[in-house]
C-alpha positions in Angstrom: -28.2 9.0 28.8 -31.4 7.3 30.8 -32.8 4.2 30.2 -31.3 2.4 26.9 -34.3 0.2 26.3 -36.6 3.5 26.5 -34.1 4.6 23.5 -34.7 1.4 21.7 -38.5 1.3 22.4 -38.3 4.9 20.7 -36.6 4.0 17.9 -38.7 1.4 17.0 -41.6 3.6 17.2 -40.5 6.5 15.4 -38.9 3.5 12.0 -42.7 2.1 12.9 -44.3 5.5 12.3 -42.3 5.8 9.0 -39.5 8.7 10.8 -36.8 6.8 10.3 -34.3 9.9 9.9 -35.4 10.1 13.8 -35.5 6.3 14.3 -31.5 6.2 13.2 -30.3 9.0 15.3 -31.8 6.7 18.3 -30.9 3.0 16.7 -27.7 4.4 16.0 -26.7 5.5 19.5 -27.8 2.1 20.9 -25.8 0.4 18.0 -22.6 1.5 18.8 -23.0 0.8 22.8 -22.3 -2.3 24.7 -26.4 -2.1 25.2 -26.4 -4.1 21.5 -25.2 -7.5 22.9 -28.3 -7.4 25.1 -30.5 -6.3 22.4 -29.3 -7.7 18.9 -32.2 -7.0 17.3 -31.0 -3.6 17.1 -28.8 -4.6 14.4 -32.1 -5.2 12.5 -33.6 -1.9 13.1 -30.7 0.3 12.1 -30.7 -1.7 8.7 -34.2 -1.2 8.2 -34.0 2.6 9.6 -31.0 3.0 6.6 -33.1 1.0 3.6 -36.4 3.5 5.0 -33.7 6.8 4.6 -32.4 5.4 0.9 -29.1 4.6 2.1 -28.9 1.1 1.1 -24.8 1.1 0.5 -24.6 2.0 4.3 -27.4 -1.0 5.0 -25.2 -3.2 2.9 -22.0 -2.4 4.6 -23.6 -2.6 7.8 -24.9 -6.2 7.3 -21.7 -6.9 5.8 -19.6 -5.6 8.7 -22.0 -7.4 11.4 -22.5 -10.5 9.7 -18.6 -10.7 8.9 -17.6 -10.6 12.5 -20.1 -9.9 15.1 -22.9 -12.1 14.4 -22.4 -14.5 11.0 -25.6 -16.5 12.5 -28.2 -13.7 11.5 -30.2 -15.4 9.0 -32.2 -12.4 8.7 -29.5 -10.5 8.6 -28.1 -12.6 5.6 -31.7 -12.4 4.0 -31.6 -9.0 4.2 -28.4 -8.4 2.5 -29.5 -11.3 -0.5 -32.1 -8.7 -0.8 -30.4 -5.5 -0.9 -27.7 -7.3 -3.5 -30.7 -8.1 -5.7 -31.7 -4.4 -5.8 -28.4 -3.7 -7.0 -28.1 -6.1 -9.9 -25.1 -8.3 -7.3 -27.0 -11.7 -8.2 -23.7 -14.1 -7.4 -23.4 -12.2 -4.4 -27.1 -12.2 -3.5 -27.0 -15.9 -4.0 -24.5 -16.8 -1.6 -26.3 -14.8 1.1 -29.0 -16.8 0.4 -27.0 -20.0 0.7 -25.7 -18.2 3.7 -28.9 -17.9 5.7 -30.3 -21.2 4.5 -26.7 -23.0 6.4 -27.7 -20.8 9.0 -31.0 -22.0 9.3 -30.9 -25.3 9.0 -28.0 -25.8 12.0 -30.6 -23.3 13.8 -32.9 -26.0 13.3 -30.3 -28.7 13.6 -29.8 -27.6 17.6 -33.2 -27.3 18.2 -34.4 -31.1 17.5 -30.9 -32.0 19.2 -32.1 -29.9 22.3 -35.3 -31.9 22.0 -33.8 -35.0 21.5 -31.8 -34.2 24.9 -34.9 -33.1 26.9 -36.7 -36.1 25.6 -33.6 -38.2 27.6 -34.0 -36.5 30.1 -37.5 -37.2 30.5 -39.2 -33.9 29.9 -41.2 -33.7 26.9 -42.8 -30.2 27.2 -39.4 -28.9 26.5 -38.9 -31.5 23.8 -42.0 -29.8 22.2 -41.2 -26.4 22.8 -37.8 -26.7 20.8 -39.4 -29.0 17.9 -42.4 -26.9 17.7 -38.7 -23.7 17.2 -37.4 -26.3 14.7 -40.3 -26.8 12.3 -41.5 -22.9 12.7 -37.5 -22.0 12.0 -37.6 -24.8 9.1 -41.4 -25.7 7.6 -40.0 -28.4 5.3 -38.2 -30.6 8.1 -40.3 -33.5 7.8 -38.3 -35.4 10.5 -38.9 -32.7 13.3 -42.7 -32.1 11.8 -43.3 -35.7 12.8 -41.6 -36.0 16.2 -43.6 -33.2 16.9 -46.6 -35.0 15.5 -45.7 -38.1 17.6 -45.3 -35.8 20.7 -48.3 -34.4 20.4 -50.4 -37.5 20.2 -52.7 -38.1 23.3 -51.3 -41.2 24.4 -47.4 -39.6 23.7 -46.7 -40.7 27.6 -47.3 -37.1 29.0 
C-alpha cells in the first residue's frame, strides 16, 4: 500500500498536470481510507479530479454526501457545490449553498477573533494577531477584526 501521503502527493500532481482519470484512481483510494481525516483536503481533490473527468453528478453527490455528514463546515466545499448547481440551472439550490458557506465562514471567522480575544487575556498578542490576521483573510469585510488587527499592529500596541 506504501506511504499514503506519497499517494496523495501523486494525485495532486497527476489533477495538476491535467490527468485526472489517473489523479482519481489515486484521490479515490485515499478517499475512502481512514488516511482522509488526516488529510481532508482530499475531499477537495477528488471533486476537482471528478469536475476535470466531466462527471459533475458524481462531484455533486460527493459534496452533497460529505458536506451532509462528514464535514458540513467546508465552505469550499459548499462553494463548490453553489457552483456545480449553477452549471446545472439548480439556482434555489445553488443559493442556499452559498448561504451555506457564507454561515460557515463567518462562525470560521467568529472563532478566530474569539481565539484572539482569549490570547489577548492571556497576555500574548502574537497569537492574538496570528488568529485576527485568519479572521480578516477568512472574512475581508469584518471591519471589527480589520481594526483590532490595525490596533495590534501599531508600534506602541504594548508588544
Amino acid at each position: 500500500a506504501g506511504d499514503p501521503r506519497a499517494r496523495a502527493l501523486r494525485g495532486r500532481a497527476l489533477l495538476a498536470a491535467g490527468r485526472a482519470r489517473e489523479a482519481l484512481l489515486e484521490i479515490d483510494l485515499l478517499s475512502a481510507s481512514e488516511y482522509v481525516r488526516f488529510d481532508p483536503s482530499l475531499w477537495g481533490d477528488a471533486v476537482r479530479a471528478r469536475l476535470a473527468t466531466g462527471d459533475e453528478a458524481g462531484a455533486i453527490a460527493l459534496l452533497e454526501t460529505t458536506l451532509g455528514g462528514r464535514h458540513p463546515s467546508w465552505h469550499e466545499g459548499w462553494r463548490l457545490l453553489a457552483d456545480a448547481y449553477d452549471r446545472r440551472g439548480r439556482a434555489e439550490d445553488a443559493a442556499r449553498a452559498r448561504r451555506n458557506a457564507d454561515i460557515v465562514v463567518a462562525n470560521r471567522a467568529a472563532q478566530f477573533r474569539h481565539d484572539a480575544a482569549v490570547a489577548l487575556w492571556s497576555g500574548d498578542t502574537d497569537e492574538a494577531i496570528t488568529y485576527l490576521s485568519a479572521a480578516v483573510r477568512l472574512a475581508p469585510d469584518d471591519e471589527d477584526a480589520q481594526q483590532e488587527l490595525a490596533r495590534l499592529l501599531e508600534p506602541d500596541a504594548g508588544r
